[in-house]
KEMI-506589 format. One record per residue (C-alpha): residue number from 1; x, y, z. Coordinates in pm, whole numbers, always signed. Example, Ala and Ser with C-alpha at 12.3 -4.5 7.8 and 13.67 -1.06 7.14 Angstrom:
(site 1, (+1230, -450, +780));
(site 2, (+1367, -106, +714));
END
This chain:
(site 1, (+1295, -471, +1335));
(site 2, (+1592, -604, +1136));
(site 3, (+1732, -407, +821));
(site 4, (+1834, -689, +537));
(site 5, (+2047, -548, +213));
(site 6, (+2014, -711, -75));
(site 7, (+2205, -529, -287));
(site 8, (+1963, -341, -476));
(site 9, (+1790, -223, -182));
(site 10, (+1778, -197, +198));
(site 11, (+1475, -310, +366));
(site 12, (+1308, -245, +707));
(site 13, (+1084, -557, +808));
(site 14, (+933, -691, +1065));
(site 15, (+782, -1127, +1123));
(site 16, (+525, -1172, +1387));
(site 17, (+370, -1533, +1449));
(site 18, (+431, -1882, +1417));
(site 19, (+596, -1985, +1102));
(site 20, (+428, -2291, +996));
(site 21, (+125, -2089, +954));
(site 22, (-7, -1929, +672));
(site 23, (+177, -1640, +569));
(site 24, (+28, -1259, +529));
(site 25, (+279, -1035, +369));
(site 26, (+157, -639, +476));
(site 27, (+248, -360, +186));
(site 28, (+158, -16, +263));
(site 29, (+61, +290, +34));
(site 30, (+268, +639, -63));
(site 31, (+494, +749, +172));
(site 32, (+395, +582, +492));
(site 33, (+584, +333, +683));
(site 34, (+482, -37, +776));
(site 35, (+424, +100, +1111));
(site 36, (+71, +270, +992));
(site 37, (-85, -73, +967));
(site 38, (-308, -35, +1250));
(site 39, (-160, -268, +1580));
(site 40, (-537, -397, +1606));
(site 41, (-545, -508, +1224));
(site 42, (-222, -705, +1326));
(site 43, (-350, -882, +1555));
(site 44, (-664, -958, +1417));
(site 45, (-491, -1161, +1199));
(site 46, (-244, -1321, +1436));
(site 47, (-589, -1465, +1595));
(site 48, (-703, -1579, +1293));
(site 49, (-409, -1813, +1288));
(site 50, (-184, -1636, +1067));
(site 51, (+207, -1518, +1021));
(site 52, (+237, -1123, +955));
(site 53, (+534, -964, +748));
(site 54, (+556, -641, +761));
(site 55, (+795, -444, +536));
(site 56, (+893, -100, +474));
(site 57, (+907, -28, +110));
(site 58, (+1170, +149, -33));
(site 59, (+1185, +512, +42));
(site 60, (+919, +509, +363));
(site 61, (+1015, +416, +693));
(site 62, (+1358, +271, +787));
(site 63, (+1446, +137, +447));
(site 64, (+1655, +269, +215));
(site 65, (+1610, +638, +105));
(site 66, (+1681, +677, -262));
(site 67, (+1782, +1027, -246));
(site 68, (+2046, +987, -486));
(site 69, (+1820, +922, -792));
(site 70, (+1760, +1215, -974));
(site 71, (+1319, +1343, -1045));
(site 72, (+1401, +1438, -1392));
(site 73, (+1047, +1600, -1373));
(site 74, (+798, +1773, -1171));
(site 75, (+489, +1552, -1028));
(site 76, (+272, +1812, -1258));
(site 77, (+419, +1774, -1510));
(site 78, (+446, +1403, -1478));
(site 79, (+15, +1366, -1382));
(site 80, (-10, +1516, -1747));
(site 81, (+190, +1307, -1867));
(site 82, (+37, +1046, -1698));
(site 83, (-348, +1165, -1827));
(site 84, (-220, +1212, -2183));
(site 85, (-54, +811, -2134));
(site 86, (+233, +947, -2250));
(site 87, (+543, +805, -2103));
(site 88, (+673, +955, -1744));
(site 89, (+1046, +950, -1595));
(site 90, (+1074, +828, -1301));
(site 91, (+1357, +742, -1051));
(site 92, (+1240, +401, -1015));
(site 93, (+870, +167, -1067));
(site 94, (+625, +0, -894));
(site 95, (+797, -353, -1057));
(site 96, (+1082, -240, -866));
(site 97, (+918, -197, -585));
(site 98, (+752, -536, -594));
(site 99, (+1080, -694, -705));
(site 100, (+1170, -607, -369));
(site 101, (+979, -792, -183));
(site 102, (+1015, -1083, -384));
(site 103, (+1419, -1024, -308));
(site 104, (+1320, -1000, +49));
(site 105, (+1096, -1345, +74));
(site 106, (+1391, -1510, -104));
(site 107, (+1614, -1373, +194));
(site 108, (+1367, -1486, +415));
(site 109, (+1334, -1856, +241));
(site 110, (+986, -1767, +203));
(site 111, (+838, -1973, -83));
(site 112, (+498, -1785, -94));
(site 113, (+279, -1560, +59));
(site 114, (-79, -1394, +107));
(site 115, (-4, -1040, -64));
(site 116, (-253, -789, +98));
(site 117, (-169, -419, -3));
(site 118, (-312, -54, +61));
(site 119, (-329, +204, -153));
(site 120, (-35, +191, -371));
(site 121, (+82, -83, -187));
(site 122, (-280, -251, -337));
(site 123, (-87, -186, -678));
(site 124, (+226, -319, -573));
(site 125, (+53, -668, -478));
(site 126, (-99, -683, -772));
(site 127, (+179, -660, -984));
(site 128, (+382, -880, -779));
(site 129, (+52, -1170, -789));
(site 130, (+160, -1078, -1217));
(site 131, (+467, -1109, -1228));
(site 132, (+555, -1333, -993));
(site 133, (+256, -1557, -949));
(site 134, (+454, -1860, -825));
(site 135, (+534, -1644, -532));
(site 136, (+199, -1538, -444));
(site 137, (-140, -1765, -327));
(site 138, (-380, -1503, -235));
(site 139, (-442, -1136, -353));
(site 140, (-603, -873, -173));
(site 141, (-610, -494, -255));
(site 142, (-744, -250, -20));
(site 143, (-828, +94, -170));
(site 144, (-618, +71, -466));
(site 145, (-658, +105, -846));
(site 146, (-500, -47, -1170));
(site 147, (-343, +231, -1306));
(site 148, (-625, +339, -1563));
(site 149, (-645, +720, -1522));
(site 150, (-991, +738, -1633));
(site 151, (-1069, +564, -1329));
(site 152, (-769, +502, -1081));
(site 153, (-632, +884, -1067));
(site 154, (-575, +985, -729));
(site 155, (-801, +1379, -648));
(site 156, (-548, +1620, -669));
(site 157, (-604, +1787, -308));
(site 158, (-577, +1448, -180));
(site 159, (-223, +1432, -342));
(site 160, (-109, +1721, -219));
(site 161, (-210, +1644, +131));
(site 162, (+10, +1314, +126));
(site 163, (+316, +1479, -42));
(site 164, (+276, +1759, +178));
(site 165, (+344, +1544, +449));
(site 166, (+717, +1519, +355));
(site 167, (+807, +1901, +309));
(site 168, (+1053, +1874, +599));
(site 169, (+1264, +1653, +875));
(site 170, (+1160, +1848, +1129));
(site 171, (+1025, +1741, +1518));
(site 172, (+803, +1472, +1567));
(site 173, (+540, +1699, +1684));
(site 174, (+559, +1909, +1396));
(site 175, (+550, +1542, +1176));
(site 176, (+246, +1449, +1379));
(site 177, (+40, +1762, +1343));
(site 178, (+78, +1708, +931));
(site 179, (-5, +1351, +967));
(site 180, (-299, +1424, +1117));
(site 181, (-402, +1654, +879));
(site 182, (-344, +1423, +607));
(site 183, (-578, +1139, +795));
(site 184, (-859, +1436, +814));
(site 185, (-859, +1511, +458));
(site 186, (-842, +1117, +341));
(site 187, (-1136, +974, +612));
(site 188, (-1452, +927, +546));
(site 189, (-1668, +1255, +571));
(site 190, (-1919, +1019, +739));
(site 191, (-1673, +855, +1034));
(site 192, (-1505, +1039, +1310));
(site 193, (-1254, +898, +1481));
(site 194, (-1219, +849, +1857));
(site 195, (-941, +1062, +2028));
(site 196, (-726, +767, +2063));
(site 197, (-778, +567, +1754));
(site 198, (-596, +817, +1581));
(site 199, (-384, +929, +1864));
(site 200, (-257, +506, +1831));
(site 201, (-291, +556, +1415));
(site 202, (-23, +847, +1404));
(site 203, (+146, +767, +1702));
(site 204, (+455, +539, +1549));
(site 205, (+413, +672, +1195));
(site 206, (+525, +1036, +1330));
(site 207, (+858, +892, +1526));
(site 208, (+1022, +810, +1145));
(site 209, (+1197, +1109, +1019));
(site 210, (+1108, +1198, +621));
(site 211, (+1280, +1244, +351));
(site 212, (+1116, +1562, +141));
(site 213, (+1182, +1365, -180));
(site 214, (+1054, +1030, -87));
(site 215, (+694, +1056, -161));
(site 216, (+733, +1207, -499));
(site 217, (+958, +934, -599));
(site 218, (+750, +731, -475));
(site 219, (+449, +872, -687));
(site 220, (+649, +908, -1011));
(site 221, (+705, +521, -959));
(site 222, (+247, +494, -981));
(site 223, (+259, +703, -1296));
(site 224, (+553, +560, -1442));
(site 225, (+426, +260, -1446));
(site 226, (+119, +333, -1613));
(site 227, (-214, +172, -1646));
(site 228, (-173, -190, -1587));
(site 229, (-518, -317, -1684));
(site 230, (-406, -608, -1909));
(site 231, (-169, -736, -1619));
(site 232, (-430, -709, -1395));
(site 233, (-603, -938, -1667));
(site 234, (-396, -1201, -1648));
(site 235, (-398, -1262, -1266));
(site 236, (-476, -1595, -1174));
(site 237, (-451, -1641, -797));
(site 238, (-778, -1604, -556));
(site 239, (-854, -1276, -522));
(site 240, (-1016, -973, -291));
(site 241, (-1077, -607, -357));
(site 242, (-1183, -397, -82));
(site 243, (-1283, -67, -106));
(site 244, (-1414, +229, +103));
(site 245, (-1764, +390, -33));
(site 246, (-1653, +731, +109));
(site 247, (-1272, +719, -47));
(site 248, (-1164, +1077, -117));
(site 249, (-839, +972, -305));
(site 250, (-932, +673, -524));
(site 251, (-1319, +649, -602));
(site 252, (-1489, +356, -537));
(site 253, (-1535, +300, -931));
(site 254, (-1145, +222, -934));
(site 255, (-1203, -20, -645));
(site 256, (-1473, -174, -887));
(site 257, (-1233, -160, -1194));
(site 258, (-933, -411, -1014));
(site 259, (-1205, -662, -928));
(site 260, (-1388, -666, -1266));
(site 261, (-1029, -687, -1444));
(site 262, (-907, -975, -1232));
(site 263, (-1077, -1285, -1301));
(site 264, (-1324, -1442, -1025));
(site 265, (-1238, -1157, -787));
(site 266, (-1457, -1088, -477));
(site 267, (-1569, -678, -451));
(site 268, (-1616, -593, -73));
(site 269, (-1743, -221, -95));
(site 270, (-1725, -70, +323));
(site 271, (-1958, +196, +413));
(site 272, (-1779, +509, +607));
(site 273, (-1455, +429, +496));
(site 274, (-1226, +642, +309));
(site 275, (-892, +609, +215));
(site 276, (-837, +498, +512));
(site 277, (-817, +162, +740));
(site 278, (-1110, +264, +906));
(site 279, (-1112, +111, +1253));
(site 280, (-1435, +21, +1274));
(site 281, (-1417, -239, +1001));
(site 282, (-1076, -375, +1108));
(site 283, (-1279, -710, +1214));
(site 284, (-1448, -713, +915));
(site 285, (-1173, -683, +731));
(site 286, (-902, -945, +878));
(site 287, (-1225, -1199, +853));
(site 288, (-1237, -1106, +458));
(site 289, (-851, -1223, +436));
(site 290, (-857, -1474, +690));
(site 291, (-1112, -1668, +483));
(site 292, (-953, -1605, +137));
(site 293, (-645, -1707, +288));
(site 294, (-807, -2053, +455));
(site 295, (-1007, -2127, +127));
(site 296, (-684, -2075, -108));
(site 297, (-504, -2383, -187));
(site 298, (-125, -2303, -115));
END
């Protein structure tokens, strides 16, 4: 996987299929790498005729680590902050973040692209569909939420169980026995996954080593950028919200919330999935984007 700089940021990525066809840019959520899209999601959608970019977003994976920024405040602190909509410091935002990418497609002479994000990476597609809508022809948000803390705020165990995560560079196996404890507490209470499902989900996830910083700069970047409902207002391109009916982290109501504030969205609601790509509805799932992808005119 090639590293490209461009100048404000160093990024990890990854192009798998034929270019003429349509293309489906990957973003993932807090802290994890591009490598915890599932390999079988992947290539569902390389069978359904379509190009895969894959990306590690600033601070996850092999991009650049921002560990020179400074966290002028504690992620406490800054979730009051957030509750009371007061403003919150942060390091950097999620319009950096999809800035980014939009550096990166330039780089890669990519006109435009089917955005499809997870988790924060859901919020990060939908603000690059905003404010950069000649960029993007298709939205669709997995498990994400606009910002609204009434709604979109994220349970605080579940938090902690992601941040946690990043406490320490240490060995992979130690890496790998946190990951999985972070998968446990964000599944579905309902699903149980086979042995090797999740042995292949944490698998290439656990071989990057983490910064201890990255995921709270990465979470300061969600609350600094607020609720984002009236952006989410004004996006125009096709558009698909998916959302797990188990979802310990974001509740399905915030699921509900980014399809009712973007106009002539599609709400696909998945039973025994939490926050989670659950691999039983991987299928359904690359079908969902395959055919908004197909039926977008791009």
């Amino acid at each position: 996987m090639p590293i490209v700089d461009l100048k404000t940021v160093k990024l990890n990525y990854e192009i798998l299929g034929d270019p003429a066809l349509p293309t489906v840019l990957l973003i993932m959520g807090l802290s994890m790498p591009a490598s915890a899209w599932p390999d079988k999601f992947i290539e569902q959608l390389l069978v359904r005729g379509l190009r895969v970019i894959t990306v590690d977003n600033r601070d996850a994976g092999l991009s650049e680590k921002f560990s020179n920024r400074k966290i002028q405040t504690s992620v406490p602190i800054a979730i009051g902050r957030a509750l009371l909509r007061m403003p919150v410091p942060a390091p950097y935002r999620l319009e950096d973040m999809a800035l980014d990418l939009a550096a990166l497609l330039d780089y890669l002479n990519v006109p435009r692209v089917h955005a499809v994000g997870a988790s924060m990476g859901g919020m990060i597609a939908q603000i690059l569909a905003g404010i950069r809508p000649s960029r993007v022809c298709s939205l669709t948000s997995i498990m994400s939420a606009s910002g609204n803390p009434r709604t979109g705020f994220g349970k605080l165990k579940a938090i902690y169980s992601i941040l946690s995560q990043s406490l320490g560079d240490d060995s992979e196996q130690e890496r790998k026995k946190r990951l999985t404890q972070v998968f446990m507490t964000l599944k579905s209470p309902h699903y149980q996954y086979q042995e090797e499902d999740l042995e292949r989900q944490l698998a290439d996830v656990a071989a990057h080593p983490l910064d201890p910083a990255a995921g709270e700069r990465q979470l300061l970047a969600i609350l600094a950028s607020g609720d984002r409902s009236q952006q989410l207002s004004r996006i125009t391109v096709p558009t698909l919200v998916i959302h797990g009916e188990d979802d310990p982290l974001l509740p399905l109501s915030a699921g509900k919330e980014v399809a009712e504030l973007i106009n002539g969205a599609r709400f696909m609601s998945l039973p025994k999935m939490g926050h989670d790509l659950t691999p039983i509805h991987l299928e359904t799932i690359a079908d969902a984007i395959a055919d908004l992808v197909w039926s977008s005119e791009c």
